[in-house]
Biopython code that builds the backbone (N, CA, C, O; Angstrom):
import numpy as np
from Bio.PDB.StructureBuilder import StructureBuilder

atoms = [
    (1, "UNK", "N", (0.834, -1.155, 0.000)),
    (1, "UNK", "CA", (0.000, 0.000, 0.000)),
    (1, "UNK", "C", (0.894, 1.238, 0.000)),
    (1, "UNK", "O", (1.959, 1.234, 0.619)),
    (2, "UNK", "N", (0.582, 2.014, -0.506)),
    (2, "UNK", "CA", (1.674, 3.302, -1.064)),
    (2, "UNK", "C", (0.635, 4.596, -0.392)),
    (2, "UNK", "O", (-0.452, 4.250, 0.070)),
    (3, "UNK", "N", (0.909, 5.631, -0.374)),
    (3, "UNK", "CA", (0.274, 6.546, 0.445)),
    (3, "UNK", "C", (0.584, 8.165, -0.066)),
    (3, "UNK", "O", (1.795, 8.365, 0.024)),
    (4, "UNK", "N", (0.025, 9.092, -0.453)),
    (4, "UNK", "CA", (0.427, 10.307, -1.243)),
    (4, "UNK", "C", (-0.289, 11.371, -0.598)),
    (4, "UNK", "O", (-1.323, 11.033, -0.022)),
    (5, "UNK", "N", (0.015, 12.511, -0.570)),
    (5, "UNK", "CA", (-0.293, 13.730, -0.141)),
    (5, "UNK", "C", (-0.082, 15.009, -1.666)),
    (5, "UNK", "O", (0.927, 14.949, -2.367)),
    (6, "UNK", "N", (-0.780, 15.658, -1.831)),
    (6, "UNK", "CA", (-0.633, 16.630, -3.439)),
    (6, "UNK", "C", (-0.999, 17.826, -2.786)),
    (6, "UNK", "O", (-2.115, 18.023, -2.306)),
    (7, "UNK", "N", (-0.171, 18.529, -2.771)),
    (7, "UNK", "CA", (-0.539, 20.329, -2.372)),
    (7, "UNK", "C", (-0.042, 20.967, -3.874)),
    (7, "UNK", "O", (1.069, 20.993, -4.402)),
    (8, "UNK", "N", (-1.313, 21.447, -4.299)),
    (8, "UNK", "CA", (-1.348, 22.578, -5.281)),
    (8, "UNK", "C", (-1.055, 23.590, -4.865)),
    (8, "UNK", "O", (-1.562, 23.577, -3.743)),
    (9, "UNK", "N", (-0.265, 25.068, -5.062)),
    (9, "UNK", "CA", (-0.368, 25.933, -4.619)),
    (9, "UNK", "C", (-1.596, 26.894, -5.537)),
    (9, "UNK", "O", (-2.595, 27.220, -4.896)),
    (10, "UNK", "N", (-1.528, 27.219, -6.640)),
    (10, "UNK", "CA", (-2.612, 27.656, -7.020)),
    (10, "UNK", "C", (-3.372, 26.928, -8.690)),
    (10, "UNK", "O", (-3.060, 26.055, -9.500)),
    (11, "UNK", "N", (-3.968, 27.460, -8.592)),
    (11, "UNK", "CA", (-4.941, 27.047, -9.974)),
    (11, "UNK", "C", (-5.261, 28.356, -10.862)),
    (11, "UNK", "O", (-6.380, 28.525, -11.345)),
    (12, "UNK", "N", (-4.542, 28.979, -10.987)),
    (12, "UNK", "CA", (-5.295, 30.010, -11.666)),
    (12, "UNK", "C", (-4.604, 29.731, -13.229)),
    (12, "UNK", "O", (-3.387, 29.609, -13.376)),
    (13, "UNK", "N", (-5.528, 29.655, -14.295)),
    (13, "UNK", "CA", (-5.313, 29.515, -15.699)),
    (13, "UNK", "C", (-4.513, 30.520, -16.209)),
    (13, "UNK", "O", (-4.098, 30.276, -17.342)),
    (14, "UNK", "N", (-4.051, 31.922, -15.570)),
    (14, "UNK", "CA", (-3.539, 32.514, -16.588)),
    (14, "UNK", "C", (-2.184, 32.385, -16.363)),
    (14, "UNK", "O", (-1.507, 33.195, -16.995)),
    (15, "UNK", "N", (-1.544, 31.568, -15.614)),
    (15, "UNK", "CA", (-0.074, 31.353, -15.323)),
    (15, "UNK", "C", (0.816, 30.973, -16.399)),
    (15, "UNK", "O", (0.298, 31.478, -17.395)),
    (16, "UNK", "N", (1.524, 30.562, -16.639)),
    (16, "UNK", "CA", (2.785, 29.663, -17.834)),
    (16, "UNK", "C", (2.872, 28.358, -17.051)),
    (16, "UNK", "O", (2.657, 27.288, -17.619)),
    (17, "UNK", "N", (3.145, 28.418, -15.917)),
    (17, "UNK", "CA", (3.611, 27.085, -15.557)),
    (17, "UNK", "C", (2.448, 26.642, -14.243)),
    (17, "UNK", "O", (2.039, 27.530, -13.496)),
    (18, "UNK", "N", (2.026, 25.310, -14.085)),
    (18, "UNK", "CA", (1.434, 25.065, -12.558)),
    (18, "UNK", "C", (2.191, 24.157, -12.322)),
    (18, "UNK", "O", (2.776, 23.373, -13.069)),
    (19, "UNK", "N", (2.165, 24.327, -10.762)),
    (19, "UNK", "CA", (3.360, 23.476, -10.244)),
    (19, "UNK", "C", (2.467, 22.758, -9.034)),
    (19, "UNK", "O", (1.346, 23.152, -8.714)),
    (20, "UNK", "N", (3.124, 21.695, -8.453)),
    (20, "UNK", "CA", (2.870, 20.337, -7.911)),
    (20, "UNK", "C", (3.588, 20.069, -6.761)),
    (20, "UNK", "O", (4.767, 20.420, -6.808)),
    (21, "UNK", "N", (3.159, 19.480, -5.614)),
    (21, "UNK", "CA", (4.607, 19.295, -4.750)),
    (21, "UNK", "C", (4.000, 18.059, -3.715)),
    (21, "UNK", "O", (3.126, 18.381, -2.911)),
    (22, "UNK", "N", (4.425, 16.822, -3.752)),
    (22, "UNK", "CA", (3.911, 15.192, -3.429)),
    (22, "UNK", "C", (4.843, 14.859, -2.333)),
    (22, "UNK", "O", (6.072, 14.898, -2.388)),
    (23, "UNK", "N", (3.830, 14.402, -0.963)),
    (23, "UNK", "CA", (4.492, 13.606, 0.122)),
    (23, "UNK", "C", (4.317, 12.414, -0.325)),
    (23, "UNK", "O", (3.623, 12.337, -1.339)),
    (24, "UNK", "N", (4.740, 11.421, 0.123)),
    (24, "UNK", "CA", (4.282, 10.046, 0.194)),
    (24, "UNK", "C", (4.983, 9.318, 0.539)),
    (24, "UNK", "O", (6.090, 9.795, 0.792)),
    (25, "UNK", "N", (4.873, 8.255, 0.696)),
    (25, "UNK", "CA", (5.255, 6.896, 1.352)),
    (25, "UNK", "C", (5.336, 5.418, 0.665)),
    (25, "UNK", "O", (4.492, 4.676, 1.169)),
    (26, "UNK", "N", (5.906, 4.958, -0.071)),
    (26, "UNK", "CA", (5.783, 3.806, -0.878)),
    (26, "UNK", "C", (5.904, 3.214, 0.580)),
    (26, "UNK", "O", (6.247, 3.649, 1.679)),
    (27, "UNK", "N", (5.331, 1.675, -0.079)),
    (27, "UNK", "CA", (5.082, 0.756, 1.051)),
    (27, "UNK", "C", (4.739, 0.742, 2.870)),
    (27, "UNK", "O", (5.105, 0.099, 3.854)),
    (28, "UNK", "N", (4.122, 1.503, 2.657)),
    (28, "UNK", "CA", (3.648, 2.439, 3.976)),
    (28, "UNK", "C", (3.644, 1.080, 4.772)),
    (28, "UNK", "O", (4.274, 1.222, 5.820)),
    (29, "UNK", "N", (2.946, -0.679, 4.558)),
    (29, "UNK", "CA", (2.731, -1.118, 5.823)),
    (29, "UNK", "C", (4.245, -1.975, 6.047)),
    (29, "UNK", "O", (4.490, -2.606, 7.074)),
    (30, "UNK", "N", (5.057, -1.875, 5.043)),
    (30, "UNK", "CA", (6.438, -2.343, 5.166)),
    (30, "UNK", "C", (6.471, -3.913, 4.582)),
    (30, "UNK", "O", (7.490, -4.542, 4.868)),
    (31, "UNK", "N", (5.623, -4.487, 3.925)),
    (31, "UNK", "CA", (5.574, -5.944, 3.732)),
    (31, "UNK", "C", (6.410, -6.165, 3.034)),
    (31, "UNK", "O", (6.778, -5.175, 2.401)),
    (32, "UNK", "N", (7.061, -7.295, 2.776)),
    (32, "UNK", "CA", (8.232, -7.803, 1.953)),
    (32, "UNK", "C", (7.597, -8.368, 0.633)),
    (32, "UNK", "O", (7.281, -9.557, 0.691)),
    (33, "UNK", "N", (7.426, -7.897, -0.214)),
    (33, "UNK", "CA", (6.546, -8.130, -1.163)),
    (33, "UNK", "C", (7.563, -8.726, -2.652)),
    (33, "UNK", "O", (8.458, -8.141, -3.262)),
    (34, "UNK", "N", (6.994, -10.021, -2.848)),
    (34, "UNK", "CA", (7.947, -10.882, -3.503)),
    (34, "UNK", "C", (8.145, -10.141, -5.056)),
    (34, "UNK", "O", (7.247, -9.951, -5.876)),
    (35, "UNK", "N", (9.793, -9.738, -5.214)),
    (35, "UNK", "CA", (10.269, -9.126, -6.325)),
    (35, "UNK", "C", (10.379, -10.084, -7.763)),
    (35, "UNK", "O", (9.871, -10.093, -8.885)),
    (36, "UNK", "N", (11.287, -10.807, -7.046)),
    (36, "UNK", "CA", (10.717, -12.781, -8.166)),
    (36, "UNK", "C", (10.859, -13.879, -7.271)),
    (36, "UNK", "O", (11.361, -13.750, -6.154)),
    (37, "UNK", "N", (10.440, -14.934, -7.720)),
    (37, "UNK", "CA", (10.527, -16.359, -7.318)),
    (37, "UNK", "C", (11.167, -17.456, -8.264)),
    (37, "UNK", "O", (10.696, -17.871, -9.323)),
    (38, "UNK", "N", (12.390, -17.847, -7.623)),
    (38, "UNK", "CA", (12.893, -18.851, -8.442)),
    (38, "UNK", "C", (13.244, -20.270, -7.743)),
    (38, "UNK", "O", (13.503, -20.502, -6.562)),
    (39, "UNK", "N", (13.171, -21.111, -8.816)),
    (39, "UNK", "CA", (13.357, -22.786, -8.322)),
    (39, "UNK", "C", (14.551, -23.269, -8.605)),
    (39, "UNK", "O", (15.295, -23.071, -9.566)),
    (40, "UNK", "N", (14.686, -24.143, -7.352)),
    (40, "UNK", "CA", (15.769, -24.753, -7.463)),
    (40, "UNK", "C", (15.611, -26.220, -6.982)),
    (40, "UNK", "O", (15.159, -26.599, -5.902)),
    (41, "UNK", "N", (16.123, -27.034, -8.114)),
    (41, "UNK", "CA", (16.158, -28.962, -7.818)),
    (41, "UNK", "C", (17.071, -28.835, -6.368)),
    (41, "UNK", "O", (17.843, -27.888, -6.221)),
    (42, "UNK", "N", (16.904, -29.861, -5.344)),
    (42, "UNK", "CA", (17.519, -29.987, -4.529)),
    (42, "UNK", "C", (17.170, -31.361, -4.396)),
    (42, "UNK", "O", (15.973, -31.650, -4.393)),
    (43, "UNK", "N", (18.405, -32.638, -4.238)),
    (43, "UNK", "CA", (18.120, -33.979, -3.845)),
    (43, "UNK", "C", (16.470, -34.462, -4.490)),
    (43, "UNK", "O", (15.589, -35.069, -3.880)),
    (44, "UNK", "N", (16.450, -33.940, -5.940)),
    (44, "UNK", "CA", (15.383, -34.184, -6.544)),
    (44, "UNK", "C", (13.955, -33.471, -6.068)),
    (44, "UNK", "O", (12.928, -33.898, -6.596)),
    (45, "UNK", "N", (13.874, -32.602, -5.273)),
    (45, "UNK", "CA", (12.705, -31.877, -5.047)),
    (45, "UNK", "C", (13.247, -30.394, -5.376)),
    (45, "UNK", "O", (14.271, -29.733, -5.207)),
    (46, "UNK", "N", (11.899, -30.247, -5.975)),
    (46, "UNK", "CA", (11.695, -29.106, -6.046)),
    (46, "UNK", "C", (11.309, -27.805, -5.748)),
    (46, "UNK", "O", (10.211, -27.366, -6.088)),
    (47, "UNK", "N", (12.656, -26.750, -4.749)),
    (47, "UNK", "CA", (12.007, -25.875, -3.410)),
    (47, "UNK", "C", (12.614, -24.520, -4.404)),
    (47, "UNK", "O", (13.554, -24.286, -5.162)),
    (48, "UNK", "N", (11.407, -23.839, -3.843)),
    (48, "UNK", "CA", (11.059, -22.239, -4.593)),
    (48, "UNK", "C", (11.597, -21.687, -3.803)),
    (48, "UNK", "O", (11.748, -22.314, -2.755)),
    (49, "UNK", "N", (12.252, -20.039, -3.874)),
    (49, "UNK", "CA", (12.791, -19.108, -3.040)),
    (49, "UNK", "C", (12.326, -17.830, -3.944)),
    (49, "UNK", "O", (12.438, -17.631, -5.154)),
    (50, "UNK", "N", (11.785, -17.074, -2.944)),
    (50, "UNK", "CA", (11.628, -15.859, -2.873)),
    (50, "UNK", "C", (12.745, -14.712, -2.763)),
    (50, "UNK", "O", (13.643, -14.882, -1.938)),
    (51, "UNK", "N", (12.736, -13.597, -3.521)),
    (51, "UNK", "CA", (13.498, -12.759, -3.639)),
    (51, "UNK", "C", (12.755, -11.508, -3.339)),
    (51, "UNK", "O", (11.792, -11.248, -4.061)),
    (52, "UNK", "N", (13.117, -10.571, -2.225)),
    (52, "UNK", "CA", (11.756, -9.561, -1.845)),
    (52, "UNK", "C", (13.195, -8.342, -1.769)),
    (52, "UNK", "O", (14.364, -8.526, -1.429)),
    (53, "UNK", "N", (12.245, -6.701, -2.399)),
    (53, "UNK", "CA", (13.537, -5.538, -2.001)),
    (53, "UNK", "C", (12.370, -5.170, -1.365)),
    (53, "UNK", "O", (11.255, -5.673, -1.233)),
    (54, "UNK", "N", (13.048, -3.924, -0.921)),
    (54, "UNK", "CA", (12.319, -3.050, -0.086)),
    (54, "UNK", "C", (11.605, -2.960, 0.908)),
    (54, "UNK", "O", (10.725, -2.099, 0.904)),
    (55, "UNK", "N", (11.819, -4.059, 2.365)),
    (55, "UNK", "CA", (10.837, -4.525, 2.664)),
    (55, "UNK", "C", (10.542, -3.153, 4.095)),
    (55, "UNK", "O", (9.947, -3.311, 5.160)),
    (56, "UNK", "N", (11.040, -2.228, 3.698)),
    (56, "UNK", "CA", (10.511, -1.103, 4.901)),
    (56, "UNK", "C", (9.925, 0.656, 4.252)),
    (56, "UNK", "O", (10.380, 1.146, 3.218)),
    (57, "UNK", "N", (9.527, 0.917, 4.587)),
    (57, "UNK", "CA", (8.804, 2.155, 4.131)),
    (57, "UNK", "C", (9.497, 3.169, 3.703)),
    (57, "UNK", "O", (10.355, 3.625, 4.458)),
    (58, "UNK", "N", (9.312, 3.710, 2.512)),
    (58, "UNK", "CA", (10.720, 4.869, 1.864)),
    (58, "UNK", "C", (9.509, 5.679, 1.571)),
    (58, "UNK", "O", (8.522, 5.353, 0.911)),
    (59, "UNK", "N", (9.839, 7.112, 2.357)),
    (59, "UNK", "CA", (9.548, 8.297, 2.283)),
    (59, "UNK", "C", (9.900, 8.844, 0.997)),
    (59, "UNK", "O", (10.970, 8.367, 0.618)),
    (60, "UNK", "N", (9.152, 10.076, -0.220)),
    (60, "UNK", "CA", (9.844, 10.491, -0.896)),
    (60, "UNK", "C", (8.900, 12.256, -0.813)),
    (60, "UNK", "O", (8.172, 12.773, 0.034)),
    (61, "UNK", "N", (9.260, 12.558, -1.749)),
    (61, "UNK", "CA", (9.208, 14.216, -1.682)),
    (61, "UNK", "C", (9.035, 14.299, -3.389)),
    (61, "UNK", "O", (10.166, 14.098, -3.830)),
    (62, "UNK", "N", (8.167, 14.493, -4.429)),
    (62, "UNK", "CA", (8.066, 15.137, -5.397)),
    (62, "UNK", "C", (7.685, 16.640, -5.736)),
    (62, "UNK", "O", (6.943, 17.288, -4.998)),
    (63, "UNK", "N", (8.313, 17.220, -7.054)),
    (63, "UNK", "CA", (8.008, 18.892, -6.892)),
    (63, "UNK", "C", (7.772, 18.485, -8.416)),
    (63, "UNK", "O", (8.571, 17.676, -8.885)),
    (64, "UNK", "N", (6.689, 18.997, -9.284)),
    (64, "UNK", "CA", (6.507, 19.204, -10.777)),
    (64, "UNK", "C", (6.187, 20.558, -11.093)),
    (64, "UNK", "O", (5.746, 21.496, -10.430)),
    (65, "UNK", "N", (6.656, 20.353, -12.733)),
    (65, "UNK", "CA", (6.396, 21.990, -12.741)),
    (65, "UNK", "C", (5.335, 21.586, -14.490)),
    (65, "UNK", "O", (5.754, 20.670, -15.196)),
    (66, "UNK", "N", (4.636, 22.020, -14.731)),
    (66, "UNK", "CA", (3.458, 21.631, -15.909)),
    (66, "UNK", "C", (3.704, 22.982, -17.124)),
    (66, "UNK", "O", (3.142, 24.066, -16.962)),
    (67, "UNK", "N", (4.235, 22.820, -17.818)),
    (67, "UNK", "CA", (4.184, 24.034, -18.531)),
    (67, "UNK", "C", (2.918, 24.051, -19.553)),
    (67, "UNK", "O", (2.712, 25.035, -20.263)),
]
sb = StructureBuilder()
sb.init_structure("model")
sb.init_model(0)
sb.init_chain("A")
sb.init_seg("    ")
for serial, (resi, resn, name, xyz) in enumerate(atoms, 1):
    if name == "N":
        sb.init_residue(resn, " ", resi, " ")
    sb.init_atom(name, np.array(xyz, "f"), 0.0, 1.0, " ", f" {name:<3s}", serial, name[0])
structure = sb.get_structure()
C-alpha cells in the first residue's frame, strides 16, 4: 500500500507554468513483497525461493512543474 499527499499551490489559468509538490510513502505497511521467485532442484525436489527488495517504508518528496 503506497500513500500520497498533493498540495497545489494555485490554480489560476492565466499562469505559464502550474506546479505540484507530493508527500508520500511507498510501502507504507512495510511488507516484503515478492520481487521474483525462483526454483531450485535440490536432492530431486523441487524448493522455490523468494526474492523480496524493499521490505521497509521509503519516504519520498516530489516537486513538478506543468508548462
Amino acid at each position: 500500500m503506497d500513500f500520497a499527499f498533493n498540495i497545489e499551490p494555485s490554480h489560476h489559468l492565466t499562469l505559464l507554468t502550474h506546479s505540484m509538490i507530493s508527500f508520500g510513502v511507498y510501502n507504507l505497511t512495510g511488507r516484503k513483497n515478492a520481487y521474483s521467485v525462483y526454483y531450485v532442484s535440490e536432492n530431486g525436489y523441487l524448493k522455490g525461493y523468494k526474492m523480496a527488495i524493499f521490505g521497509i517504508p521509503i519516504p519520498y518528496v516530489s516537486y513538478n512543474i506543468k508548462f
